[in-house]
C-alpha positions in Angstrom: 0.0 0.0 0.0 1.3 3.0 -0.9 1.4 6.3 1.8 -1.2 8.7 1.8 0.1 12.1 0.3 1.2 14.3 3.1 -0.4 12.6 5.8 3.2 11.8 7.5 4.3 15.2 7.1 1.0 16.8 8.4 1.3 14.4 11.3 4.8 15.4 12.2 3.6 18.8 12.1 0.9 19.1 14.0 2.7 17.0 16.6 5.7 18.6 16.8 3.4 22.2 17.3 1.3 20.9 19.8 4.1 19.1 22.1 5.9 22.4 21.9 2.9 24.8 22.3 2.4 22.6 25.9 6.5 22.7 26.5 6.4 19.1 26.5 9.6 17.3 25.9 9.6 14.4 24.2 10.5 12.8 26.8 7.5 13.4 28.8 5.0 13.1 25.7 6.6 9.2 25.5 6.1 8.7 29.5 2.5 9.9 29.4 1.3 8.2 25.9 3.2 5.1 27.2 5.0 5.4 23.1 9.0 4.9 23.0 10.5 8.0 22.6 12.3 7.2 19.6 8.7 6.6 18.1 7.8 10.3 18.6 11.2 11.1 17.0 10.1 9.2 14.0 6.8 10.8 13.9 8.3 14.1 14.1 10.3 13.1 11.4 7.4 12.5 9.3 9.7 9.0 8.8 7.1 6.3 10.5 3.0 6.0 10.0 0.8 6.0 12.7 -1.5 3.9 13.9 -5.5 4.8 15.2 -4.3 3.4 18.7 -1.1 6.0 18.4 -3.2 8.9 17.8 -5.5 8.2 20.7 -2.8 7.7 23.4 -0.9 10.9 21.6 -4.3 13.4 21.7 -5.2 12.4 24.9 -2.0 13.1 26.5 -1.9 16.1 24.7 -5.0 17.3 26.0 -6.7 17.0 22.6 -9.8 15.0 21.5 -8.6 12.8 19.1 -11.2 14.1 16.8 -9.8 17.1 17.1 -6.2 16.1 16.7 -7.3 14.7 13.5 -8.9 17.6 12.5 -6.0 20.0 12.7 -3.8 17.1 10.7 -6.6 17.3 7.5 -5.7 21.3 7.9 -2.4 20.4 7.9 -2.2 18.4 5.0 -4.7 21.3 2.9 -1.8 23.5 3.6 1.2 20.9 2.7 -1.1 19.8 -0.3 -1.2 23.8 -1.4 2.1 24.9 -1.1 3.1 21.6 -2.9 1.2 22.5 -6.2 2.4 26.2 -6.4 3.8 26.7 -9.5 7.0 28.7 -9.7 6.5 32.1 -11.1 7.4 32.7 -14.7 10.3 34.3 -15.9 
């Protein structure tokens, strides 16, 4: 199966913002979504997919309905999607 366009990097993104919006290390997003912290690296990364159960335990310890959460990655991905088929100006 081949990855959905832009859903990794919207993912990372909206990940990455929200951990840092809380000033939540890494560290402690791994401790209290019970995920290896080299798992949330790889998310950040936009380098590993992640799972239904993964976004739960991630939104909820990021004080996020996982609806929510979900929500703000679709946005994300409109925007990725967007800047991605800009065409360079003409010159």
């Amino acid at each position: 199966m081949e990855k959905y366009p832009y859903l990794n990097e919207a993912i990372a993104s909206v990940l990455r913002k929200k951990r840092e919006e809380l000033g939540m290390s890494k560290r402690k997003l791994s401790e209290l979504a019970m995920i290896e912290r080299a798992y949330i690296t790889g998310l950040e990364a936009g380098k590993w997919n992640a799972t239904m159960n993964v976004i739960f335990y991630l939104s909820e310890s990021l004080g996020i309905h996982p609806v929510d959460f979900v929500a703000l990655i679709c946005t994300e991905m409109a925007i990725l999607k967007a800047e991605d088929t800009k065409s360079p100006p003409l010159r």
